[in-house]
BALOZA-503098 format. One record per residue (C-alpha): residue number from 1; x, y, z. Coordinates in Angstrom, 1 decimal, padded with zeros to 4 digits. Layout:
BALOZA-503098
<node><num>NUM</num><c1>X</c1><c2>Y</c2><c3>Z</c3></node>
...
END
This chain:
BALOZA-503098
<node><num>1</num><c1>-033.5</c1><c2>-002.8</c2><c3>-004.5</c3></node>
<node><num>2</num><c1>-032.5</c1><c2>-001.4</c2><c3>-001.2</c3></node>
<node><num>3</num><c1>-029.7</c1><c2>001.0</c2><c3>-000.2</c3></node>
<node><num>4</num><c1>-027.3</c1><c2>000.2</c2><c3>001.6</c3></node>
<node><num>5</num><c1>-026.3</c1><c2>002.0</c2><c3>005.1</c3></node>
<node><num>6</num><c1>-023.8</c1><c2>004.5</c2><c3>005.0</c3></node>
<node><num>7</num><c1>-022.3</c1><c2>002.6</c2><c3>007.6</c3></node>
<node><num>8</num><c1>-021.8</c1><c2>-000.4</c2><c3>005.5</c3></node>
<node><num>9</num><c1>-019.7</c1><c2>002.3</c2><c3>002.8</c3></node>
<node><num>10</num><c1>-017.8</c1><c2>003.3</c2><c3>005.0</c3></node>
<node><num>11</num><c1>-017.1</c1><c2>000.0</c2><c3>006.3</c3></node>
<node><num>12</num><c1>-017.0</c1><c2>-001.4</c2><c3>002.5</c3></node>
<node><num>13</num><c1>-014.2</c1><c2>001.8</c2><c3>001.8</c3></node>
<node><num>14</num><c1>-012.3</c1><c2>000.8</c2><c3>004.5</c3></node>
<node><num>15</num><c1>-010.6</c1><c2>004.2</c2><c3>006.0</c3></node>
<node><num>16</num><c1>-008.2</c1><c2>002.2</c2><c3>008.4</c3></node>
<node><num>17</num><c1>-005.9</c1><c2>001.3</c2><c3>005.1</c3></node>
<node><num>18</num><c1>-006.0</c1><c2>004.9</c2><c3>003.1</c3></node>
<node><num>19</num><c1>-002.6</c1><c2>005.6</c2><c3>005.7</c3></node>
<node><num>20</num><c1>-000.3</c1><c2>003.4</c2><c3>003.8</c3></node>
<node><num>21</num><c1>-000.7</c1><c2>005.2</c2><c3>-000.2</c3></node>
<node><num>22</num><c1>-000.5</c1><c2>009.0</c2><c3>001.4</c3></node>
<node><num>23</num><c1>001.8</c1><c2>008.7</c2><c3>003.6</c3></node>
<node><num>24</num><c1>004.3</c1><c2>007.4</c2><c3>000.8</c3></node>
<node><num>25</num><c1>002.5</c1><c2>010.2</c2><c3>-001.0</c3></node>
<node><num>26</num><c1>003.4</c1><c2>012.4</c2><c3>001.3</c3></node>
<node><num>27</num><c1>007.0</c1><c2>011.3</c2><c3>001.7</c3></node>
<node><num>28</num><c1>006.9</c1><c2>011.6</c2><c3>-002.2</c3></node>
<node><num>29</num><c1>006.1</c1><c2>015.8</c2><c3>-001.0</c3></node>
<node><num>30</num><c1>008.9</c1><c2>016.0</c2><c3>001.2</c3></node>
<node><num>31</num><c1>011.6</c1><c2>013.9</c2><c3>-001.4</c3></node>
<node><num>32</num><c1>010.4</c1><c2>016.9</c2><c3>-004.1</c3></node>
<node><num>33</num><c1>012.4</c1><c2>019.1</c2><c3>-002.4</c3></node>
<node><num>34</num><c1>010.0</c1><c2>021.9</c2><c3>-003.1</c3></node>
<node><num>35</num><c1>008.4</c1><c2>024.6</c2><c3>-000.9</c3></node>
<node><num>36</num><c1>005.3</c1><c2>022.9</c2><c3>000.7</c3></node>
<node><num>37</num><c1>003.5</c1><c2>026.5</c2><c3>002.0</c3></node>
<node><num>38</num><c1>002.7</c1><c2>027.5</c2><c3>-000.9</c3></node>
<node><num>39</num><c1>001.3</c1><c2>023.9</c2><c3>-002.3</c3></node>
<node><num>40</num><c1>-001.0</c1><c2>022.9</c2><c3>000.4</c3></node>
<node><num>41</num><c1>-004.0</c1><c2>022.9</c2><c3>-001.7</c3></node>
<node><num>42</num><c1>-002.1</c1><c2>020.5</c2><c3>-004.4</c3></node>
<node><num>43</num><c1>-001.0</c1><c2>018.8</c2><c3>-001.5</c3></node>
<node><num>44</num><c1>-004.6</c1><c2>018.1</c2><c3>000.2</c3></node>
<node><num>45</num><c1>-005.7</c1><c2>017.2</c2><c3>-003.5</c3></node>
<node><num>46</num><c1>-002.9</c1><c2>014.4</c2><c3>-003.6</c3></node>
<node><num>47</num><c1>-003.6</c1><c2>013.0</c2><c3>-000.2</c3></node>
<node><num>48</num><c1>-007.6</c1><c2>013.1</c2><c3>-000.9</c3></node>
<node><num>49</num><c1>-006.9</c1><c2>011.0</c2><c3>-004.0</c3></node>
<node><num>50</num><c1>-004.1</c1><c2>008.6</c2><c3>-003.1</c3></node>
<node><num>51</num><c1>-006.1</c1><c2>007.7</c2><c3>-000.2</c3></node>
<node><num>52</num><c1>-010.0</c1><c2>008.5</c2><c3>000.1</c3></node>
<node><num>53</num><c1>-010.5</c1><c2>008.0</c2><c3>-003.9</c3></node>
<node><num>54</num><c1>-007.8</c1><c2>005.4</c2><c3>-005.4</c3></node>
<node><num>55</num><c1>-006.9</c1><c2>003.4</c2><c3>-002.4</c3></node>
<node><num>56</num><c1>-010.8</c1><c2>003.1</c2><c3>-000.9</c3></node>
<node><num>57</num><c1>-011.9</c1><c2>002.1</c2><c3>-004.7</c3></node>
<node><num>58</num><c1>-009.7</c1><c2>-001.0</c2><c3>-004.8</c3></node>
<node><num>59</num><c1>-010.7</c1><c2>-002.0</c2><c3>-001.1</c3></node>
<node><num>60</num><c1>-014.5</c1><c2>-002.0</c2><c3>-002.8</c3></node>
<node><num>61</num><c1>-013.2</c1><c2>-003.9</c2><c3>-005.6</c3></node>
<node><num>62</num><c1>-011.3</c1><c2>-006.3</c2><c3>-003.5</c3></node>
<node><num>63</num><c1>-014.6</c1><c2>-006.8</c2><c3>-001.3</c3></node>
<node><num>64</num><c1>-016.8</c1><c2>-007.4</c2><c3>-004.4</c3></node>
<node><num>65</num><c1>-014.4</c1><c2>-010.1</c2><c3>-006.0</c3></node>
<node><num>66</num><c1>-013.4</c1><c2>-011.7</c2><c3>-003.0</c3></node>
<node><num>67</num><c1>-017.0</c1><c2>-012.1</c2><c3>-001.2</c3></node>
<node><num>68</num><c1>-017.0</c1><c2>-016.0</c2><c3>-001.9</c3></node>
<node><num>69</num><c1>-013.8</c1><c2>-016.0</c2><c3>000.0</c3></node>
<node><num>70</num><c1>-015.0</c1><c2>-013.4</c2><c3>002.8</c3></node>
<node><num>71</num><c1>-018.0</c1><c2>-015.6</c2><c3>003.4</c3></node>
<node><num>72</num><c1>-016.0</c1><c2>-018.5</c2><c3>004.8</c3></node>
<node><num>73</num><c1>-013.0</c1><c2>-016.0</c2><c3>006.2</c3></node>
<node><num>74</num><c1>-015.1</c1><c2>-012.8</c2><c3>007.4</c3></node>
<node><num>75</num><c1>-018.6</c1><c2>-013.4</c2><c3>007.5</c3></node>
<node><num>76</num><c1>-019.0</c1><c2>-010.3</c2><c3>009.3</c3></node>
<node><num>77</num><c1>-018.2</c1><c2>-007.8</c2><c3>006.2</c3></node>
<node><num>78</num><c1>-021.0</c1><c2>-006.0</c2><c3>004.7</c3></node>
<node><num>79</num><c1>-021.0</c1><c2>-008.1</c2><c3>001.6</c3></node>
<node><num>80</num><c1>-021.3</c1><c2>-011.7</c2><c3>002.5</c3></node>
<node><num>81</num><c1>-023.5</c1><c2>-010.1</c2><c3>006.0</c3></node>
<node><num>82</num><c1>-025.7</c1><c2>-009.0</c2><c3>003.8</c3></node>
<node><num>83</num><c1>-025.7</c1><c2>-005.7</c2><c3>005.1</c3></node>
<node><num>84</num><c1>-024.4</c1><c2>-004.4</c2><c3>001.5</c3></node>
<node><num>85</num><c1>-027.3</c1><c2>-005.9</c2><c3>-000.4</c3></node>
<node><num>86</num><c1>-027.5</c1><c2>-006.9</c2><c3>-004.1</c3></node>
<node><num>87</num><c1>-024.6</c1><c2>-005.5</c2><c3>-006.2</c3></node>
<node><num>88</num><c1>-024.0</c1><c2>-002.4</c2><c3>-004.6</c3></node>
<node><num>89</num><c1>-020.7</c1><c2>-003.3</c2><c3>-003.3</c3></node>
<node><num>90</num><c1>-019.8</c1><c2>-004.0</c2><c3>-007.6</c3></node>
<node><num>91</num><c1>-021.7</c1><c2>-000.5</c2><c3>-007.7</c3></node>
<node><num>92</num><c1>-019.6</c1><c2>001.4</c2><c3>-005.6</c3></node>
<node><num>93</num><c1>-016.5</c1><c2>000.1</c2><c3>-006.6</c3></node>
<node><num>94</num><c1>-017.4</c1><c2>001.2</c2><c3>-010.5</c3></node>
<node><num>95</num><c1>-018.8</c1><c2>004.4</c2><c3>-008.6</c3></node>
<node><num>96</num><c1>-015.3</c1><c2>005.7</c2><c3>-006.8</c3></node>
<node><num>97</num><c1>-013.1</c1><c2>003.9</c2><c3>-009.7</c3></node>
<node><num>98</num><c1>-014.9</c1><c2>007.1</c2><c3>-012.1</c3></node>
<node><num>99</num><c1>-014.6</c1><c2>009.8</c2><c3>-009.2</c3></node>
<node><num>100</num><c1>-011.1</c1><c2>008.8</c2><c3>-008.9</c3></node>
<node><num>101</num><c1>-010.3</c1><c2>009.4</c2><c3>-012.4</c3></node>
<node><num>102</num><c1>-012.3</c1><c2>012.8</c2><c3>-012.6</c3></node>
<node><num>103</num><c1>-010.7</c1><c2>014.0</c2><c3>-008.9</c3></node>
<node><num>104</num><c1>-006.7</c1><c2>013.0</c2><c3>-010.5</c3></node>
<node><num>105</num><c1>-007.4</c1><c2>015.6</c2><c3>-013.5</c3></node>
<node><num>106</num><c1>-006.8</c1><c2>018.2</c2><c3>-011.0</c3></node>
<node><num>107</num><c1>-003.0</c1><c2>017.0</c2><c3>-010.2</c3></node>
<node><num>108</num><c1>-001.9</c1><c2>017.6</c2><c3>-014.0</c3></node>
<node><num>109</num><c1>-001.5</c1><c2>014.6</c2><c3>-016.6</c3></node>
<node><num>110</num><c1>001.4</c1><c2>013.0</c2><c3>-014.2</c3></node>
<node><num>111</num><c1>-001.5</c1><c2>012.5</c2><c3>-011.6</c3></node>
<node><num>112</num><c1>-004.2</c1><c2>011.5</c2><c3>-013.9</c3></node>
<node><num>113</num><c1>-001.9</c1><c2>008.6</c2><c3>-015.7</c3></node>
<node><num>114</num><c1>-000.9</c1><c2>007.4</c2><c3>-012.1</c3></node>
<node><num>115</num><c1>-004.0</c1><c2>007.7</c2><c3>-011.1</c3></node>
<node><num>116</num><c1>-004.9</c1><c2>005.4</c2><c3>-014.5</c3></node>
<node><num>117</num><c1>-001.9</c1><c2>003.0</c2><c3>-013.5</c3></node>
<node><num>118</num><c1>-002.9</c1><c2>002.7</c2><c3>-009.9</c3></node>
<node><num>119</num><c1>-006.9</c1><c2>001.8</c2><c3>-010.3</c3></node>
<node><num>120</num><c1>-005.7</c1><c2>-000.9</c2><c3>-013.3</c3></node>
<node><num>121</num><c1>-004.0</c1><c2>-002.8</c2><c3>-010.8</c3></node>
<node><num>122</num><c1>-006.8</c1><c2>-002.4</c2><c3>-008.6</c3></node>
<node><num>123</num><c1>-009.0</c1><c2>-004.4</c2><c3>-010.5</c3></node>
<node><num>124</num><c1>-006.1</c1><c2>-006.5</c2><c3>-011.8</c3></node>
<node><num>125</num><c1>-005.6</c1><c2>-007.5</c2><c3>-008.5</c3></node>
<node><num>126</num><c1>-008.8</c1><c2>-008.6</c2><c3>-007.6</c3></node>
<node><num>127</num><c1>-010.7</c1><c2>-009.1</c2><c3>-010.2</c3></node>
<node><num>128</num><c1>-011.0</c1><c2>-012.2</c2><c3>-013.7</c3></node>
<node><num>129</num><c1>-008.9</c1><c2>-012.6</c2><c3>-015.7</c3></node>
<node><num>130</num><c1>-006.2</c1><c2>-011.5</c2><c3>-014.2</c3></node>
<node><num>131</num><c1>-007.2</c1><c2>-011.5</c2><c3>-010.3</c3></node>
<node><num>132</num><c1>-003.4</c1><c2>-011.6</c2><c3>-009.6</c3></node>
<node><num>133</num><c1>-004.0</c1><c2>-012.1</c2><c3>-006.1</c3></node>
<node><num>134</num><c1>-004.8</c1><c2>-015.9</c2><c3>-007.1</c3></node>
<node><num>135</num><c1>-000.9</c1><c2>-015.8</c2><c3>-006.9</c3></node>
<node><num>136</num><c1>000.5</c1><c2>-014.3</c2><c3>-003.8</c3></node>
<node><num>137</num><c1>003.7</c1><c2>-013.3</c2><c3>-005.2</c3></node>
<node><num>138</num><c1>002.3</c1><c2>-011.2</c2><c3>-008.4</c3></node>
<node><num>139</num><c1>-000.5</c1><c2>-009.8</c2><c3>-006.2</c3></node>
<node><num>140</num><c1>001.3</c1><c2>-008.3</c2><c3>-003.5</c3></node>
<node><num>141</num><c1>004.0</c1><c2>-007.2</c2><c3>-006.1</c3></node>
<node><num>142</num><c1>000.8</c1><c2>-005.3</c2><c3>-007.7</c3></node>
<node><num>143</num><c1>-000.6</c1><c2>-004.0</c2><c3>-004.5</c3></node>
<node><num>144</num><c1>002.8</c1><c2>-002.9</c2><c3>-002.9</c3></node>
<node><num>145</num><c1>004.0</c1><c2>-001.1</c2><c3>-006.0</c3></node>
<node><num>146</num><c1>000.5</c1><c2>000.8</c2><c3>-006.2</c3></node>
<node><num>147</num><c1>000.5</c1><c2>001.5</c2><c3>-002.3</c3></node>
<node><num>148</num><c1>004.2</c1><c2>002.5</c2><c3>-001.8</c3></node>
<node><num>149</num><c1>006.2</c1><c2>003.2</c2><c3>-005.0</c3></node>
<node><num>150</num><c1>002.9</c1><c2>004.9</c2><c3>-007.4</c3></node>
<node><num>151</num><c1>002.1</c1><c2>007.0</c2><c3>-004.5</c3></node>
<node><num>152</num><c1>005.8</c1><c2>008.0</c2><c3>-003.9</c3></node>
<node><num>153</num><c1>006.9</c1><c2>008.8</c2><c3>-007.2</c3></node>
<node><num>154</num><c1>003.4</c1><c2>010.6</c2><c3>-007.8</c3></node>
<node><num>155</num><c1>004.1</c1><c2>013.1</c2><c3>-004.9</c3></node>
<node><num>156</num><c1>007.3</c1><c2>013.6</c2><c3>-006.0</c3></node>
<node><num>157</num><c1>006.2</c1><c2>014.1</c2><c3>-010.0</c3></node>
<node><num>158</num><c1>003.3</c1><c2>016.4</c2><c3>-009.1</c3></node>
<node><num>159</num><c1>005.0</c1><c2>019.1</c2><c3>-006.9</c3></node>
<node><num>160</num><c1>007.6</c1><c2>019.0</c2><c3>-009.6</c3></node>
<node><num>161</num><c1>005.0</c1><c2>020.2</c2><c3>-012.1</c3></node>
<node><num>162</num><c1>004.7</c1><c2>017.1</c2><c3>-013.9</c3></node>
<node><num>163</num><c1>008.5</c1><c2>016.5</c2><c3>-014.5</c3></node>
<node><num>164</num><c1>009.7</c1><c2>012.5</c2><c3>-013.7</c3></node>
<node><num>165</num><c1>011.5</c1><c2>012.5</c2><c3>-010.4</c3></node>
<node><num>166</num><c1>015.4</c1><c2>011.9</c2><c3>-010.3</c3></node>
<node><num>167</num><c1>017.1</c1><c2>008.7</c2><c3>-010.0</c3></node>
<node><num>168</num><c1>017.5</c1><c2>008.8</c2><c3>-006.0</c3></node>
<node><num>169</num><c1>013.6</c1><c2>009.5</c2><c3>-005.7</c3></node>
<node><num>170</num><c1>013.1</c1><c2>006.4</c2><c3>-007.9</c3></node>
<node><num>171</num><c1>015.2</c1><c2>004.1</c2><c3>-006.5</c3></node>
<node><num>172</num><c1>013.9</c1><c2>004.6</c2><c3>-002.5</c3></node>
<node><num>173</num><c1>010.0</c1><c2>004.4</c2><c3>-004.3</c3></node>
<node><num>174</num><c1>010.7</c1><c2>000.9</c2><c3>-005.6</c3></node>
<node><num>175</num><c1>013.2</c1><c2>-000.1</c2><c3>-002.1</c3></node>
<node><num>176</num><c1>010.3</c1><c2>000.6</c2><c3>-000.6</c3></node>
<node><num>177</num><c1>007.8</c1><c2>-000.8</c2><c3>-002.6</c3></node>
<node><num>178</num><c1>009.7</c1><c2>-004.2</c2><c3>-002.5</c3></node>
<node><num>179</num><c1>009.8</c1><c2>-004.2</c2><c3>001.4</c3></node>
<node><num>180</num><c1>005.8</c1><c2>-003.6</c2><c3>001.5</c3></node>
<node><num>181</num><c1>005.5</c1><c2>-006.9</c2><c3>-000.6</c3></node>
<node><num>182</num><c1>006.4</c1><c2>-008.3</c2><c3>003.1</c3></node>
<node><num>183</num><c1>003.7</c1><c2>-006.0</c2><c3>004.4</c3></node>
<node><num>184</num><c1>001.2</c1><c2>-007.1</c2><c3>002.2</c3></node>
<node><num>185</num><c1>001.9</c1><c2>-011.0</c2><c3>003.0</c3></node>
<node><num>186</num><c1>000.8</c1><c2>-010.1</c2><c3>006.6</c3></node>
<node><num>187</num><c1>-002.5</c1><c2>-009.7</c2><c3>005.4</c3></node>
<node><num>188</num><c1>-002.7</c1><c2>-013.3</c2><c3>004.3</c3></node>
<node><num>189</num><c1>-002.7</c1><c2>-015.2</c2><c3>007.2</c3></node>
<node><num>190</num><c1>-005.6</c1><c2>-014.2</c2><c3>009.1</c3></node>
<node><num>191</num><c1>-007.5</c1><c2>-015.5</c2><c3>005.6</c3></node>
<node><num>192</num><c1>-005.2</c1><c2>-019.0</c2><c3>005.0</c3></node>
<node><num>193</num><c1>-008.3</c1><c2>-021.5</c2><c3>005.7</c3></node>
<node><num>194</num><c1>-010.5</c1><c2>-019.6</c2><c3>003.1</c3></node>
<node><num>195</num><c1>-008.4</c1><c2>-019.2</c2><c3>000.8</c3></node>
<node><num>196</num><c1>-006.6</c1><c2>-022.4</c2><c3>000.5</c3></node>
<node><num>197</num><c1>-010.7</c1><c2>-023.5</c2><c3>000.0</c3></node>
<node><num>198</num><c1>-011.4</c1><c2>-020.9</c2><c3>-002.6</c3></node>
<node><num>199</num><c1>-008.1</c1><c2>-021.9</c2><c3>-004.9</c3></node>
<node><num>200</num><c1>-006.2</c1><c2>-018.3</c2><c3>-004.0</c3></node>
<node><num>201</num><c1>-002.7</c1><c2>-018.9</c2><c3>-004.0</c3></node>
<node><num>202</num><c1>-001.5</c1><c2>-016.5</c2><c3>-000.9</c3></node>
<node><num>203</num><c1>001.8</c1><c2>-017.1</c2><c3>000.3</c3></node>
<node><num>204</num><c1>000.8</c1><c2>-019.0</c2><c3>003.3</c3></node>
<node><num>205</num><c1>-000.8</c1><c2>-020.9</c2><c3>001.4</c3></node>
<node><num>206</num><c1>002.0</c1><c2>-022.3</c2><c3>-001.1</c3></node>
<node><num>207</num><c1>004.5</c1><c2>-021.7</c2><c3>001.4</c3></node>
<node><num>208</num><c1>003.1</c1><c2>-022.7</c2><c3>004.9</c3></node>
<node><num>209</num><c1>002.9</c1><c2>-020.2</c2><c3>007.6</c3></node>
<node><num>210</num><c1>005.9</c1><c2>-020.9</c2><c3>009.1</c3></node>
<node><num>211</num><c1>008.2</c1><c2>-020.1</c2><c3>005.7</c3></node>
<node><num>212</num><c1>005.9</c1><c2>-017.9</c2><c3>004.2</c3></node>
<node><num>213</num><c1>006.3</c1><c2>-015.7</c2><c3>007.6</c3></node>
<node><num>214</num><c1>010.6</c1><c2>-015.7</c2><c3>007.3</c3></node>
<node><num>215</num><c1>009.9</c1><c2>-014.7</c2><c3>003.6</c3></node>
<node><num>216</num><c1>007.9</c1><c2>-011.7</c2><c3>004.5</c3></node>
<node><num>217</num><c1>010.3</c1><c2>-010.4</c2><c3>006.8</c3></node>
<node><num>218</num><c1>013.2</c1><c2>-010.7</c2><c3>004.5</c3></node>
<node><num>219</num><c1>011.1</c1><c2>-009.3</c2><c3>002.1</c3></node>
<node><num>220</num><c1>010.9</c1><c2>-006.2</c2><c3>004.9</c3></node>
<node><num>221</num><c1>014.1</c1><c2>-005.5</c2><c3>006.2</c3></node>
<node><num>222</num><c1>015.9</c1><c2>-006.6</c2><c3>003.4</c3></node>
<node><num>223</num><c1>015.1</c1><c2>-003.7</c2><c3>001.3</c3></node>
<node><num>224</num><c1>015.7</c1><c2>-001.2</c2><c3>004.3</c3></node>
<node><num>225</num><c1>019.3</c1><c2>-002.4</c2><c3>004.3</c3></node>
<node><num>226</num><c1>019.3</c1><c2>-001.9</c2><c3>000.6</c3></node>
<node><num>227</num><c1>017.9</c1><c2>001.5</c2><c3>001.7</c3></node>
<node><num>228</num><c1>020.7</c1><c2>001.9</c2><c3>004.3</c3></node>
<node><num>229</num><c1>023.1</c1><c2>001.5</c2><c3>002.1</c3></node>
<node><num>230</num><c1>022.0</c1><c2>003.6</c2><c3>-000.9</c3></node>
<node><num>231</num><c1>021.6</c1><c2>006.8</c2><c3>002.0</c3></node>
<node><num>232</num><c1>025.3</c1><c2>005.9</c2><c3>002.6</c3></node>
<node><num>233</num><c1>026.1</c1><c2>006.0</c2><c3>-000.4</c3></node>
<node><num>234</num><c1>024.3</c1><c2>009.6</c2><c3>-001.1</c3></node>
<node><num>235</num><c1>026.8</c1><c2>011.0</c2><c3>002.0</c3></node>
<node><num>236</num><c1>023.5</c1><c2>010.6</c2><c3>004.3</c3></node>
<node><num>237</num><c1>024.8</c1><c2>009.0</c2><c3>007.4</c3></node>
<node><num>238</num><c1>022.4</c1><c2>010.3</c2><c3>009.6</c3></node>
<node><num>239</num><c1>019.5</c1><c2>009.3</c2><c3>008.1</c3></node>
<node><num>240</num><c1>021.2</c1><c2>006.2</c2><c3>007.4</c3></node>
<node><num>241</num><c1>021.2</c1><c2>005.5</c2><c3>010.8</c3></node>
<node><num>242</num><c1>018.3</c1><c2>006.5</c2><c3>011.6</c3></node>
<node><num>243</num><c1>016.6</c1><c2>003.8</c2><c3>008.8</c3></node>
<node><num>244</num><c1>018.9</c1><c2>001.4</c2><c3>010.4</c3></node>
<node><num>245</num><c1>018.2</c1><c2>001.6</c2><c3>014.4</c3></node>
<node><num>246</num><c1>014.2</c1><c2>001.4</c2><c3>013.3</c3></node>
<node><num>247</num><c1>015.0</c1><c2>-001.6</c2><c3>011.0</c3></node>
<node><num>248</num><c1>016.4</c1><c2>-003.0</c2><c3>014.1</c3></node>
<node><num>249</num><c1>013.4</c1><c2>-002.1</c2><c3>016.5</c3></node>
<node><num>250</num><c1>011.6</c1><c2>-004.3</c2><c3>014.1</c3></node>
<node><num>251</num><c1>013.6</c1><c2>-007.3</c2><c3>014.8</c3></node>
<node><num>252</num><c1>012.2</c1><c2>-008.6</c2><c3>018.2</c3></node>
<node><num>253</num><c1>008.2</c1><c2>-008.6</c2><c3>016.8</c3></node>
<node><num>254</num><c1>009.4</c1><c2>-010.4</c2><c3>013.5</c3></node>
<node><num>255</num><c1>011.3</c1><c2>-012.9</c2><c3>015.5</c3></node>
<node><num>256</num><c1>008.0</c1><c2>-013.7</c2><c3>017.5</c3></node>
<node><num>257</num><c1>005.9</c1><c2>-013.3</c2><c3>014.7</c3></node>
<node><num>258</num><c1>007.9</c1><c2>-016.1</c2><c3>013.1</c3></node>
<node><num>259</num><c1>007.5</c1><c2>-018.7</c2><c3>016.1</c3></node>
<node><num>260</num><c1>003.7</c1><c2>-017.5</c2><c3>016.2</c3></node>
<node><num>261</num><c1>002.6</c1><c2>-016.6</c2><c3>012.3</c3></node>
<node><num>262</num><c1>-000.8</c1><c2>-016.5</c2><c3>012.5</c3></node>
<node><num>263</num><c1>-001.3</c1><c2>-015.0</c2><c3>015.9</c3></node>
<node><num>264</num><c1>001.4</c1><c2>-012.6</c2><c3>015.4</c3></node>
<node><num>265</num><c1>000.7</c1><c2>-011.3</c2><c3>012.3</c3></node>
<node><num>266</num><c1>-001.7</c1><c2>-008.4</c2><c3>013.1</c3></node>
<node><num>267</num><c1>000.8</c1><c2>-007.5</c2><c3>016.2</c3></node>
<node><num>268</num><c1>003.8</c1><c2>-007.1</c2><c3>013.9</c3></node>
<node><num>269</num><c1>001.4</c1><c2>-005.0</c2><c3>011.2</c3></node>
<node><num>270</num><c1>000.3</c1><c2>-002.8</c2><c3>013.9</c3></node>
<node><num>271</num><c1>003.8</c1><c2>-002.3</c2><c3>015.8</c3></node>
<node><num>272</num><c1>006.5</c1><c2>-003.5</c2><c3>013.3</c3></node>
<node><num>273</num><c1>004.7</c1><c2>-001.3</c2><c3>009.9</c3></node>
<node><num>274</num><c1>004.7</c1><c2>001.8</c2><c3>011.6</c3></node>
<node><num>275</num><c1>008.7</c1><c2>001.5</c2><c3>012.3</c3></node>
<node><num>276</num><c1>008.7</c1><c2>000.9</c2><c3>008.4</c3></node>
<node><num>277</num><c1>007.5</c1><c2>003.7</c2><c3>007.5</c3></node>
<node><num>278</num><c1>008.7</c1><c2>005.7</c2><c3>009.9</c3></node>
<node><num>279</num><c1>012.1</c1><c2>004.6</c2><c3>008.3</c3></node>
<node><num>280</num><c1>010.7</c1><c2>006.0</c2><c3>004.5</c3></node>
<node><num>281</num><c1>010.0</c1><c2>009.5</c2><c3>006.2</c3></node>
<node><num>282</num><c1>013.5</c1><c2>009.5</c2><c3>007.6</c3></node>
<node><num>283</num><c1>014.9</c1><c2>009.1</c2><c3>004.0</c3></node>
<node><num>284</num><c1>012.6</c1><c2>011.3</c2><c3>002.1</c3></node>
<node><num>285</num><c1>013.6</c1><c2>013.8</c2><c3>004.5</c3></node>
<node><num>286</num><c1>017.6</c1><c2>012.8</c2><c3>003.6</c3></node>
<node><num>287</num><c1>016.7</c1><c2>013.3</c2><c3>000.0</c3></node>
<node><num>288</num><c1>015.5</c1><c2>017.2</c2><c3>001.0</c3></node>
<node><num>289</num><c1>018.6</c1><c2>017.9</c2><c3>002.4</c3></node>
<node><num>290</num><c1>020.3</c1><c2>016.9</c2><c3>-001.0</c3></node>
<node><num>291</num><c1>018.3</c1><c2>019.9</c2><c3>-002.2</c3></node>
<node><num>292</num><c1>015.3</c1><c2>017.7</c2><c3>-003.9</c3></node>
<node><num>293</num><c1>014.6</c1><c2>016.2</c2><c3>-006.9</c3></node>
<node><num>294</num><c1>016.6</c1><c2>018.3</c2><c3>-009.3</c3></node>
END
């Protein structure tokens, strides 16, 4: 059997989408509350796993599963191209699923059953039985909880030593995680023809593009209100505003993206997302100023 090009992992592994799981990692850092000079090692071995490891395994996984569909939606990816031949991209994803489970014994036994927790709905996602992603809502509940709220709550848990973060940590990880279930229905409409062929129920899909394109931005800025208002309530007014105004800025691309779905949708990922989480910086940085995770 022939190798693959290292090209073709690299494309397969996907770096463009290892931002989303350590930043929130990383916001999980700052929420901690705890000195970060003299942690940048267990810091650089947090953002090597949330991001390199965990979330570059499930993009293999995803690939493997979802060739069929990628060979009507994507032809050009290195599975159904050809250019990742026989099962190597099944290979690889089995390959960095163990390396991420050897790599999270170094963050303590919070990071390794995280680390656990965030690979099993990896494959859950993608691949039988389960394949959540057959159903757009459980799918990118799965993937947003893994991406956003596991990373946050695991930055958080491992500069604490292992301890479970506090209540206010919690609650911004899951806010959050419920806005990126919006984010993740972005991803669905470049991939609506092939999917409504290959029997995956995305939201577009069961929705149309037009509803399934309101529902993703209320399920965005809804939860950044929520967010909003729970900085409020913690006596945070600045950062509350601050969550706010870039909540806001987010309004004019969502209002095009819903007269244009399909054309819009990788305009608003690229401009709107960052505004997003620009917004969960802003209130990791609030909780800090509480005095951290106690």
């Amino acid at each position: 059997m022939s190798l693959p090009q290292p090209a073709a992992v690299a494309e397969l592994l996907k770096p463009i989408t290892w931002f989303p799981p350590m930043w929130a990692f990383a916001c999980g850092v700052v929420a901690s509350g705890q000195g970060l000079s003299g942690q940048v090692w267990l810091i650089a071995l947090g953002l090597v796993l949330t991001g390199p490891l965990v979330c570059a395994s499930s993009q293999a996984v995803n690939d493997w599963f979802d060739r069929h569909v990628d060979a009507i939606n994507e032809p050009q990816r290195p599975i159904p191209s050809g250019r990742m031949p026989g099962r190597w991209g099944l290979y690889i994803a089995i390959i960095w699923t163990a390396l991420s489970v050897l790599w999270s014994w170094q963050l303590g036994i919070w990071g390794f059953y995280a680390t656990l927790l965030g690979l099993a709905l990896a494959w859950a996602y993608s691949a039988p039985p389960l394949r959540l992603k057959a159903n757009g809502w459980w799918g990118n509940a799965a993937c947003a909880l893994s991406y956003e709220g596991l990373a946050w709550i695991t930055g958080t848990a491992v500069m604490l030593g292992g301890a479970m973060p506090d209540t206010h940590s919690l609650m911004l990880a899951l806010l959050y995680s419920a806005g990126a279930h919006g984010i993740m229905t972005l991803n669905d409409f470049k991939s609506v023809q092939g999917d409504a062929q290959m029997g995956v129920r995305s939201l577009p899909v069961q929705l149309g593009v037009h509803r399934a394109a309101m529902v993703a931005c209320l399920m965005m800025i809804l939860p950044q209100w929520a967010v909003v208002a729970y900085l409020l309530q913690l006596e945070l007014p600045a950062h509350a505003a601050g969550v706010f105004v870039l909540s806001l800025a987010q309004g004019p691309l969502m209002r095009r993206f819903i007269q244009e779905p399909v054309a819009r949708a990788l305009h608003l990922s690229a401009f709107g997302v960052p505004l997003f989480v620009s917004g969960m910086m802003v209130s990791a940085w609030g909780l800090r100023s509480l005095g951290g995770t106690p």
